[in-house]
C-alpha positions as a Markdown table, in Angstrom:
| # | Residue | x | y | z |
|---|---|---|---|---|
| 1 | Unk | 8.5 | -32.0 | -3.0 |
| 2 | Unk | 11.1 | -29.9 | -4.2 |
| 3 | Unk | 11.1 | -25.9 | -4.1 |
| 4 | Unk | 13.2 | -24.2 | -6.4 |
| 5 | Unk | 14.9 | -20.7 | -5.9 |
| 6 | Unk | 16.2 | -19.4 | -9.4 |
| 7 | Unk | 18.4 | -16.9 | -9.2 |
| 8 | Unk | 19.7 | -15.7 | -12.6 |
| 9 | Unk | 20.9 | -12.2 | -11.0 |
| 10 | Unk | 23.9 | -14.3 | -9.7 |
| 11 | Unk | 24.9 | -15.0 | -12.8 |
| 12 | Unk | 26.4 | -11.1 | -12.5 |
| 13 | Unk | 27.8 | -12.2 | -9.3 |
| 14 | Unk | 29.9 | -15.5 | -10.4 |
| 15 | Unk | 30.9 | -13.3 | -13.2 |
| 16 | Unk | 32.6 | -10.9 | -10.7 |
| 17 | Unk | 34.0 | -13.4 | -8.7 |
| 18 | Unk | 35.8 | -15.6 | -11.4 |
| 19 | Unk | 37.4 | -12.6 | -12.7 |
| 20 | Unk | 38.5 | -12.4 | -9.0 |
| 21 | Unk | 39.7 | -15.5 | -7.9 |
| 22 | Unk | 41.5 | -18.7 | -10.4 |
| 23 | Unk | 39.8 | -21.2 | -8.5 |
| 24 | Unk | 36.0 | -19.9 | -8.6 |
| 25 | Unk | 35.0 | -22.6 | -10.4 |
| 26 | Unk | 36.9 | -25.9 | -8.7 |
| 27 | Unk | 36.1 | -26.1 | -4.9 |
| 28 | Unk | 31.9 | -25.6 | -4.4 |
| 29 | Unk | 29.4 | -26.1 | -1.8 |
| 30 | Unk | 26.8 | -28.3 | -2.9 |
| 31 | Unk | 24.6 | -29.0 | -0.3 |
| 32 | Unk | 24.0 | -27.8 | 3.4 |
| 33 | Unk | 21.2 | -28.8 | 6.2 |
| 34 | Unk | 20.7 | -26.1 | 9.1 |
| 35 | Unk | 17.4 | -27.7 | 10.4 |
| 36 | Unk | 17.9 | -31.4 | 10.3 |
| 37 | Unk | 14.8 | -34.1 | 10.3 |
| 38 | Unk | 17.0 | -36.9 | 11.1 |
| 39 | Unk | 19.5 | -38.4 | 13.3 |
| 40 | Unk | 22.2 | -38.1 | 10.9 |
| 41 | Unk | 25.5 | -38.3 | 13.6 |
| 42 | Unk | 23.7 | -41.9 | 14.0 |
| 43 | Unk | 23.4 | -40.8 | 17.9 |
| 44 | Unk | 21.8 | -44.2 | 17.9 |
| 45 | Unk | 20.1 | -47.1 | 16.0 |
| 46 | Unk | 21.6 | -46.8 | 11.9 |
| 47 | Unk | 23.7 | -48.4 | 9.8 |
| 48 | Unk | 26.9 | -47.4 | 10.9 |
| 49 | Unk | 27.6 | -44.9 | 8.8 |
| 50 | Unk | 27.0 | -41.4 | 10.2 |
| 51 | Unk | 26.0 | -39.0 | 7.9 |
| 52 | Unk | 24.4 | -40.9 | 4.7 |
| 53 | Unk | 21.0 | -41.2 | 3.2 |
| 54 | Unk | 20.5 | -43.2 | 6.0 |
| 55 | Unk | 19.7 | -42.1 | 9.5 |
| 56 | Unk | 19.6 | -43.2 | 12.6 |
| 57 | Unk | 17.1 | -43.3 | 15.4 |
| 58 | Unk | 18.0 | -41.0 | 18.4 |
| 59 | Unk | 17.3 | -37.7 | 19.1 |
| 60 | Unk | 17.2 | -34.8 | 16.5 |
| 61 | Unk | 19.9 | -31.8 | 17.3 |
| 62 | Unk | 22.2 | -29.3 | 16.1 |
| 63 | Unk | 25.0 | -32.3 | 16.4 |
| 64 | Unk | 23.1 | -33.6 | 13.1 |
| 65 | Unk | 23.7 | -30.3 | 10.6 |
| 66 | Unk | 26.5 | -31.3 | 8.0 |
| 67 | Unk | 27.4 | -29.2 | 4.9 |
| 68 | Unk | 28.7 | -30.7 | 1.9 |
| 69 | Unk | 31.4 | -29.6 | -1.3 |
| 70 | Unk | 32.5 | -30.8 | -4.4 |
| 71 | Unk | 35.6 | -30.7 | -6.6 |
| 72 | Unk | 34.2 | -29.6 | -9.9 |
| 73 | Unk | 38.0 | -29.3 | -11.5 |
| 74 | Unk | 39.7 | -31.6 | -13.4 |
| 75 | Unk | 42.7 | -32.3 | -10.6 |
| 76 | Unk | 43.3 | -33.5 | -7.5 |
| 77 | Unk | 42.6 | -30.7 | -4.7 |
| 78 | Unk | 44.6 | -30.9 | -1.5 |
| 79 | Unk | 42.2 | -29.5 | 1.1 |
| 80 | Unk | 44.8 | -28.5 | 3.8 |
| 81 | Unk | 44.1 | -25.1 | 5.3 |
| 82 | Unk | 41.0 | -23.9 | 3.7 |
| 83 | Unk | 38.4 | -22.7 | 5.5 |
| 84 | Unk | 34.7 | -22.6 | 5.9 |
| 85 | Unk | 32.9 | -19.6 | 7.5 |
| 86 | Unk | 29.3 | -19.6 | 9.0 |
| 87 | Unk | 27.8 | -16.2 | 9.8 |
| 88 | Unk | 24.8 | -16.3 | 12.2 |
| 89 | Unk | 23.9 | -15.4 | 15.7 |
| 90 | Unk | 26.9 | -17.7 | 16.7 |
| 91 | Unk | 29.7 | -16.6 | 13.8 |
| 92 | Unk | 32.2 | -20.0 | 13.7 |
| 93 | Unk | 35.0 | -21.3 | 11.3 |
| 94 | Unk | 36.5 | -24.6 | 10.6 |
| 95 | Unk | 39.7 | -25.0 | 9.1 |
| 96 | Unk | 40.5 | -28.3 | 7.4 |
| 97 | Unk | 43.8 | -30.1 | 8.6 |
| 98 | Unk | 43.3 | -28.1 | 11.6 |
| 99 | Unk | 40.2 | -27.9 | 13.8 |
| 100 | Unk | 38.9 | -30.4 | 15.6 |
| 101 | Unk | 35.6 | -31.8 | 16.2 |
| 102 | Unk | 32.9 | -32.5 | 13.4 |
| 103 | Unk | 33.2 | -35.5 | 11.2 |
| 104 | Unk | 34.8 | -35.8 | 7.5 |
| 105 | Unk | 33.6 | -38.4 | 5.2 |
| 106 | Unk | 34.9 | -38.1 | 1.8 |
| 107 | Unk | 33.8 | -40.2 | -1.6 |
| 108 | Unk | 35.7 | -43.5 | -2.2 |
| 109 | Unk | 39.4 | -43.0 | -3.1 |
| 110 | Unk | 39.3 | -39.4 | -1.7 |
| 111 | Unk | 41.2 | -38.1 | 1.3 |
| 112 | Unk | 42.0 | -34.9 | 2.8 |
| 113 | Unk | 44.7 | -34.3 | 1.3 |
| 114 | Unk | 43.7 | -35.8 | -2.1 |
| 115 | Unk | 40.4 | -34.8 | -3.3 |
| 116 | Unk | 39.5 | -36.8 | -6.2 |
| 117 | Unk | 37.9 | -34.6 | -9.5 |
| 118 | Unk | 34.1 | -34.9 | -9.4 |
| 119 | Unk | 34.1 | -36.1 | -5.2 |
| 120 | Unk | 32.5 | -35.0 | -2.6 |
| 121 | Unk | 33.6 | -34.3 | 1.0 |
| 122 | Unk | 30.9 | -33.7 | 4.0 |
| 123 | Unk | 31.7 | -32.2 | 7.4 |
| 124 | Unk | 29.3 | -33.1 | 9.8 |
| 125 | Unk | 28.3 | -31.3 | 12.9 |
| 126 | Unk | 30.7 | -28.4 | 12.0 |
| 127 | Unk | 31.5 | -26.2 | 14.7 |
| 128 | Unk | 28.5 | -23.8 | 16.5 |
| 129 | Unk | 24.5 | -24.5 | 16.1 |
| 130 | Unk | 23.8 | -23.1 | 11.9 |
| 131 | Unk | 21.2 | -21.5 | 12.2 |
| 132 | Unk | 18.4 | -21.4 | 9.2 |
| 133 | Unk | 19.3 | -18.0 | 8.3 |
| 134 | Unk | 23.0 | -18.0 | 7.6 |
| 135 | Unk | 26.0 | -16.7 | 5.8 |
| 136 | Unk | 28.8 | -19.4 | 4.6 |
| 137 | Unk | 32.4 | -18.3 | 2.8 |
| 138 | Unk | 34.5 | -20.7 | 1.9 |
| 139 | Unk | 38.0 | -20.0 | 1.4 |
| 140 | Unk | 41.5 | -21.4 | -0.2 |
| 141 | Unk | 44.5 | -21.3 | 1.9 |
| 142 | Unk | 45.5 | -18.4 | 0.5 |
| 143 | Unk | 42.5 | -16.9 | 1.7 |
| 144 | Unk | 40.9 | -16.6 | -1.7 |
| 145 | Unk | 36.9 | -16.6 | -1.7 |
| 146 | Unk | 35.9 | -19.8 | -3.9 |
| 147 | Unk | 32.1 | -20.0 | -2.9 |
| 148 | Unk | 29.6 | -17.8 | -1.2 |
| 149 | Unk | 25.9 | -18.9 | 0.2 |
| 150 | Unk | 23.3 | -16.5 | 1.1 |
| 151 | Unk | 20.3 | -18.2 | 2.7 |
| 152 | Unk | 18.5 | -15.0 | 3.9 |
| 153 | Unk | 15.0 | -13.4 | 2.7 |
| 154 | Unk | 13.2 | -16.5 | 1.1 |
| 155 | Unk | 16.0 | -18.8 | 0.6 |
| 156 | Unk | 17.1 | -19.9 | 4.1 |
| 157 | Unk | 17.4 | -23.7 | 5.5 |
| 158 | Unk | 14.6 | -24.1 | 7.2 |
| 159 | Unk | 12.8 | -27.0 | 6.2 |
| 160 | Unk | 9.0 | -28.7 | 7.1 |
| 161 | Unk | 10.0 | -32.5 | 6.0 |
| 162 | Unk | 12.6 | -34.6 | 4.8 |
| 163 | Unk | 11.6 | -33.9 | 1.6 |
| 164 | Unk | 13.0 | -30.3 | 1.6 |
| 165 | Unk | 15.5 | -31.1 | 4.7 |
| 166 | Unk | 18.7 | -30.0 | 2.2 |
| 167 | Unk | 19.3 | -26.7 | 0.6 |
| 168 | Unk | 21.6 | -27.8 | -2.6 |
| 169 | Unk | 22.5 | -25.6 | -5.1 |
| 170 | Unk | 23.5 | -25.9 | -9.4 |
| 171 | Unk | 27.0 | -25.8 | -9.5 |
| 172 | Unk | 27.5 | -22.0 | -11.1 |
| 173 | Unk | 25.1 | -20.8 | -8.6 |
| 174 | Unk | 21.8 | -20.4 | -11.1 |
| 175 | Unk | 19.8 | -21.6 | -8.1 |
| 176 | Unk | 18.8 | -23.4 | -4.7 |
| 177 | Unk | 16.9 | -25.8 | -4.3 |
| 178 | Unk | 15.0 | -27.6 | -1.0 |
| 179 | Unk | 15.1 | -31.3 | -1.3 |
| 180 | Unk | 16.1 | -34.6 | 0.2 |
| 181 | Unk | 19.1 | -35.0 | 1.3 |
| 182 | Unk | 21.9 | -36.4 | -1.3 |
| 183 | Unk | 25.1 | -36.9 | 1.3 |
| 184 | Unk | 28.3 | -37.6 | -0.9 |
| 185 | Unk | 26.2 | -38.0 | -4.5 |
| 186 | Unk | 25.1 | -35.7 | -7.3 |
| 187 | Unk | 21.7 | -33.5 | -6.4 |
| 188 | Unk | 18.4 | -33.2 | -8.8 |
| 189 | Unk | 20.1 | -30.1 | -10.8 |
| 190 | Unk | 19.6 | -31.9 | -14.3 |
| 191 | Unk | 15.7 | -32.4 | -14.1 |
| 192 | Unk | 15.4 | -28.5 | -11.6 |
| 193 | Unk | 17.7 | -27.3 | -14.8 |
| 194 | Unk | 15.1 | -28.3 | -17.5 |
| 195 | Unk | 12.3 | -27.2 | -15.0 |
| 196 | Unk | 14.0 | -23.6 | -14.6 |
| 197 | Unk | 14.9 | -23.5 | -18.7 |
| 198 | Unk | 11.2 | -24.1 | -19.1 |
| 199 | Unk | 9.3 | -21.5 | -17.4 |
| 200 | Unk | 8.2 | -23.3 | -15.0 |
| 201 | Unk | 10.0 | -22.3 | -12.0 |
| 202 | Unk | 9.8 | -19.0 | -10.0 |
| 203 | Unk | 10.1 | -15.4 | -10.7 |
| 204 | Unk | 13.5 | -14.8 | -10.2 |
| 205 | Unk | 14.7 | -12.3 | -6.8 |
| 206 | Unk | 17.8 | -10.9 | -6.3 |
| 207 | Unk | 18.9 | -12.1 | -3.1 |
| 208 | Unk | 20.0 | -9.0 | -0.3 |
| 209 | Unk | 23.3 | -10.7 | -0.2 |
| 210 | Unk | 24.4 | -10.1 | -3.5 |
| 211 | Unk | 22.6 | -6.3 | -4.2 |
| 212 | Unk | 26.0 | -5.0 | -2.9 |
| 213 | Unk | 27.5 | -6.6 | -6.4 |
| 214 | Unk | 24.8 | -5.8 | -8.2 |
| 215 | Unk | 24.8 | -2.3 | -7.4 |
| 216 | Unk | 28.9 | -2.2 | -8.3 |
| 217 | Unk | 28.8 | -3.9 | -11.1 |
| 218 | Unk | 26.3 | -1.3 | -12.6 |
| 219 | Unk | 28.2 | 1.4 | -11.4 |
| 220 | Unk | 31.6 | -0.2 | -13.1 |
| 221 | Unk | 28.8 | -0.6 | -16.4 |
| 222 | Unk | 28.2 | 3.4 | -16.3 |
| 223 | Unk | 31.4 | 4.2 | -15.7 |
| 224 | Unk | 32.9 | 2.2 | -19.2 |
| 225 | Unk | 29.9 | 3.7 | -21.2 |
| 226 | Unk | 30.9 | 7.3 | -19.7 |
| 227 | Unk | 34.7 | 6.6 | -20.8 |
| 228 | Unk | 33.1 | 5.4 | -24.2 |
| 229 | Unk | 31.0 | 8.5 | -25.1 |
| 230 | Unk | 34.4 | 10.4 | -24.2 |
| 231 | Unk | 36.5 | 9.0 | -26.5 |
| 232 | Unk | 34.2 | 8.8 | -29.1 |
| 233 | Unk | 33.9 | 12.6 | -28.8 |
| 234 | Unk | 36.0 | 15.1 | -31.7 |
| 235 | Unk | 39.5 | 16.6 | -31.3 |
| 236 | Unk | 39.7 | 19.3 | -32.5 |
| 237 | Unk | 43.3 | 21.4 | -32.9 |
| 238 | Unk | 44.3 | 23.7 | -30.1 |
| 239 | Unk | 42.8 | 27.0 | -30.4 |
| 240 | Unk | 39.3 | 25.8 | -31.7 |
| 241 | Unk | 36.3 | 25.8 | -29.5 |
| 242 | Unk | 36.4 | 22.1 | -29.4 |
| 243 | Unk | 37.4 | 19.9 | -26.4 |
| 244 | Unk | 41.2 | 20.6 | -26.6 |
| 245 | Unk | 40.5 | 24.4 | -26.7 |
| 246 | Unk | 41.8 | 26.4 | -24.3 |
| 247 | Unk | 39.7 | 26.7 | -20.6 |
| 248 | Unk | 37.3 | 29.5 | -20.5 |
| 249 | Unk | 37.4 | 32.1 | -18.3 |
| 250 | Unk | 34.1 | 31.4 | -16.8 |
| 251 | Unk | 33.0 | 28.4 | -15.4 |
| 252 | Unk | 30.9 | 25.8 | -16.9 |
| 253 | Unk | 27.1 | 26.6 | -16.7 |
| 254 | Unk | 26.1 | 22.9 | -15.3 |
| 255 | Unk | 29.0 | 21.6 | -13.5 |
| 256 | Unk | 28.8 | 17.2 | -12.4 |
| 257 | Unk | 27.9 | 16.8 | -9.3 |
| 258 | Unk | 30.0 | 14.4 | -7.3 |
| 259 | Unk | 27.2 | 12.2 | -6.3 |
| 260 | Unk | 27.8 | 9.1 | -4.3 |
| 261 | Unk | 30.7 | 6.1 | -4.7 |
| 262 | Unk | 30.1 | 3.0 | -6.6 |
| 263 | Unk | 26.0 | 3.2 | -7.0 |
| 264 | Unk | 25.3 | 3.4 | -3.2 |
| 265 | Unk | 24.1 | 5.7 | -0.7 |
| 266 | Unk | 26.5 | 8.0 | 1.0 |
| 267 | Unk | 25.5 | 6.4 | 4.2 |
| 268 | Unk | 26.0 | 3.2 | 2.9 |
């Protein structure tokens, strides 16, 4: 079973946050499990190889949440010093090169310091219990935002199987998606892609993480059109009752109200 979330409305968002950081679209997070069906640490029983397609057979716990990225550029990325930020009842960070704890596997011929284009790199039991509802930043060393996940509303991790155990997501953030977990390889998007282009997927809902952006980037929208229909407007020479004319005495009849900053309520 897999359960798609299509989410065209980010589209607007990735739009906004290219334009805003170099690197949008190089670093991703690909895949994330909050509410884990398997042993995936390997606590025991497995194949010796914690965090793969293959779990093991102790106990089920927080210790078994892993989140995954991808280099989606064309170079080799060196991961030292950026940073991935969970927001939840128990807000954490983890800083790679730095923090301790978790575990790091990365796609053969990859390291930390040399991520290979098109690899993967997993952290597993990262730092604090995820929960299923959950904000997660990812960040350059510079402090750039590269990726942002938003599993609140409809789209959170929680899962009933291990057939929707992972939350993944299409590279450009068109959607999520529930489905079985895909440690260090590439998820379903092709065949949810075709699904989506087809009409067969979901009525697409602006997430509440992203209305923020929405609401800005419609107010920026306005804001060009009014600057437009200005200039478009005739100039007449001084003296005229045109828009260079001098002021008149009295003021204007319907002045503009000020109204509220970028789309959003004053007590916003």
């Amino acid at each position: 079973m897999i359960t798609l979330y299509c989410t065209p409305f980010r589209v607007i968002v990735l739009l906004f946050v290219v334009a805003a950081c170099a690197r949008a679209d190089t670093l991703r997070i690909t895949e994330i499990v909050t509410d884990p069906q398997g042993d995936h640490n390997e606590s025991s029983g497995g194949n010796g190889t914690p965090f793969d397609s293959t779990p093991g057979t102790g106990s089920i716990t927080s210790s078994d949440e892993f989140i995954e990225l991808r280099n989606f550029g064309g170079e080799l990325l060196d991961l030292s010093g950026h940073v991935l930020q969970f927001s939840d009842s128990t807000p954490s960070f983890y800083t790679f090169g730095t923090s301790t704890g978790g575990t790091l596997r990365f796609s053969t011929g990859s390291t930390l310091n040399a991520l290979q284009p098109g690899a993967f790199v997993l952290l597993g039991n990262p730092p604090g219990a995820l929960n299923n509802k959950i904000g997660v930043l990812l960040l350059d060393a510079n402090g750039d935002a590269l990726d942002q996940w938003d599993l609140v509303g409809d789209v959170t991790g929680n899962a009933t199987g291990t057939d929707d155990e992972a939350v993944l997501k299409a590279p450009y953030g068109e959607m999520y998606a529930h489905a079985t977990i895909t440690p260090l390889a590439e998820g379903p998007f092709p065949d949810l892609m075709a699904d989506v282009q087809s009409g067969e997927g979901p009525t697409p809902t602006p997430e509440p993480g992203t209305l923020w952006l929405l609401a800005l980037t419609g107010a920026a929208a306005a804001a060009a059109r009014r600057r437009k229909a200005r200039c478009a407007s005739p100039r007449t020479p001084s003296g005229s009752t045109g828009r260079h004319a001098p002021h008149p005495a009295a003021p204007a009849t319907h002045p503009e109200s000020p109204g509220p900053r970028f789309g959003l309520p004053e007590s916003a």
